[in-house]
C-alpha positions in Angstrom: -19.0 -2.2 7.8 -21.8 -4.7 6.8 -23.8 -2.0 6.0 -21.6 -1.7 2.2 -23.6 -2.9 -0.9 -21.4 -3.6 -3.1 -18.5 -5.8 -1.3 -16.0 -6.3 -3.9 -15.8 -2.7 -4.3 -15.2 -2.1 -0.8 -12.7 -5.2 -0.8 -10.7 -3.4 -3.8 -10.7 0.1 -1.3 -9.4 -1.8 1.4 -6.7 -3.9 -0.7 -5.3 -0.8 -2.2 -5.7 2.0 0.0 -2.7 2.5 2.0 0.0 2.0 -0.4 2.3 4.7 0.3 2.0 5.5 4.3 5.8 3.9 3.5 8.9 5.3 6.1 10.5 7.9 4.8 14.1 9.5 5.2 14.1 13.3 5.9 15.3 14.0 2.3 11.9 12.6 0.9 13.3 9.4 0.0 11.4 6.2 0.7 13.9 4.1 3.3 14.3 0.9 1.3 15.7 3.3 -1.6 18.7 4.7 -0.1 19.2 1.2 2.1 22.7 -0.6 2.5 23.9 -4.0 0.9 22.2 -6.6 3.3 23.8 -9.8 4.1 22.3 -12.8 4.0 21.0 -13.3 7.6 19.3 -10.1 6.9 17.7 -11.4 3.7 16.5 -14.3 4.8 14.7 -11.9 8.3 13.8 -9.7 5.3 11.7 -12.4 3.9 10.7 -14.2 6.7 9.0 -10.7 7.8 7.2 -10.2 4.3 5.8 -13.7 4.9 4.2 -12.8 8.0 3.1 -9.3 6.6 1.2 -11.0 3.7 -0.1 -13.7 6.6 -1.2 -9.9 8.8 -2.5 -8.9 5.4 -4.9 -12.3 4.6 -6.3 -12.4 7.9 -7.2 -8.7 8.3 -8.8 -9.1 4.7 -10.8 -11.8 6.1 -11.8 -9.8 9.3 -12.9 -7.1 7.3 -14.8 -8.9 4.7 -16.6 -10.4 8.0 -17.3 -7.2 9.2 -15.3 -7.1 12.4 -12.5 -5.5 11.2 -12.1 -1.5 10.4 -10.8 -0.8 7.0 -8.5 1.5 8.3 -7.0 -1.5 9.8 -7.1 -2.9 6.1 -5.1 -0.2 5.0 -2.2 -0.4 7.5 -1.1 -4.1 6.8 -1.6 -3.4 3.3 0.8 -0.7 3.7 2.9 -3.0 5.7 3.1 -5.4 3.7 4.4 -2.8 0.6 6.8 -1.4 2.6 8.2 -5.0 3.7 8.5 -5.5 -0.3 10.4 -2.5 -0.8 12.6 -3.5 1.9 13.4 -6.5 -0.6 14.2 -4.6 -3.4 17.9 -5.0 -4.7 18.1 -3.2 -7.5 16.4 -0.5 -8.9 14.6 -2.0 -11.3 12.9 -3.8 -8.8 11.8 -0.8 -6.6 10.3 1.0 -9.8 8.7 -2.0 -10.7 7.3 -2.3 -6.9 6.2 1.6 -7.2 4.6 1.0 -10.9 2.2 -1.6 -7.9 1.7 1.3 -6.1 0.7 3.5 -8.7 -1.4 1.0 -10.2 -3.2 0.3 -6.5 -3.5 3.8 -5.8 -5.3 4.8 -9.1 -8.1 1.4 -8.5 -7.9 3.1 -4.5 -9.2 6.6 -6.5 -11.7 5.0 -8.5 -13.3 3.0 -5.7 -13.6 6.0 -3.1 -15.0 7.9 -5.7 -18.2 5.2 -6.4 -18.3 4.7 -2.9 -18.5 8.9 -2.2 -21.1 8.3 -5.1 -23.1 6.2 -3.4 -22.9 8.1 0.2 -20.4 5.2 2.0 -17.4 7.4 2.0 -16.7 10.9 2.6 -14.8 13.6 0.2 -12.2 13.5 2.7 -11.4 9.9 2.1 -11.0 11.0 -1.4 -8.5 13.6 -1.2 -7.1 11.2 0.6 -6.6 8.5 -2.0 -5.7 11.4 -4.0 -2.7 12.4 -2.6 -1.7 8.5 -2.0 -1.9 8.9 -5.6 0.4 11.6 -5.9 2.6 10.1 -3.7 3.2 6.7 -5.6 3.8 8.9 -8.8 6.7 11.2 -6.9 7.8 7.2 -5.4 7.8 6.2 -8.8 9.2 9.2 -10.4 12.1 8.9 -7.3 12.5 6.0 -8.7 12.8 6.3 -12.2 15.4 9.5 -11.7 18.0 7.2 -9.4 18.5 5.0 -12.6 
């Protein structure tokens, strides 16, 4: 991992990369769109959880940026930590606004793999990839929109 040139490029790939490996009910639907009302003791978990996922997140970030963490590893408590958002989600305005994110994340995840497939530090397989996370957040988002 030290051996990247350009960190803050690699930074952005690892802080928007695995936006949408998000759980997902049999009909397609991401989980924290067809969720129940919560009550408050599950709110309050709810949001104690997304405080430790963005705590996984930081740290993880850090180990990577010091080069003893895999940016694969990156990627899964960023995708953590999106899902634990979407878990928050009441109405949904919220959860398109939370999958306009993803989108946006997912289209900055394209454009990084592809400088860094550019420049011989990723593979055109990580780009299909980011590709279909891209899709993905657009059908989340388009989910989204429709359920209005």
């Amino acid at each position: 991992m030290r051996s990247f040139t350009r960190p803050r490029l690699c930074v952005l790939v690892c802080m928007t990369a695995g936006v949408l490996a998000l759980p997902l009910y049999p009909n397609g639907t991401h989980a924290a769109a067809q969720k129940p009302p919560e009550n408050d003791v599950v709110k309050a978990l709810l949001k104690e959880r997304l405080v430790a996922l963005a705590k996984i997140h930081d740290l993880t970030l850090q180990g990577f940026k010091g080069g003893q963490i895999s940016y694969e590893k990156v990627l899964a408590a960023q995708s953590a930590l999106l899902s634990g958002k979407l878990d928050l989600c009441e109405t949904n305005a919220e959860r398109i606004k939370t999958h306009e994110e993803m989108v946006k994340l997912a289209e900055e995840m394209v454009t990084a793999v592809r400088k860094l497939v550019e420049v011989k530090q990723a593979t055109s397989t990580d780009l299909l990839k980011a590709e279909v996370q891209l899709l993905e957040a657009r059908v989340g988002l388009e989910r989204s929109k429709a359920a209005k």
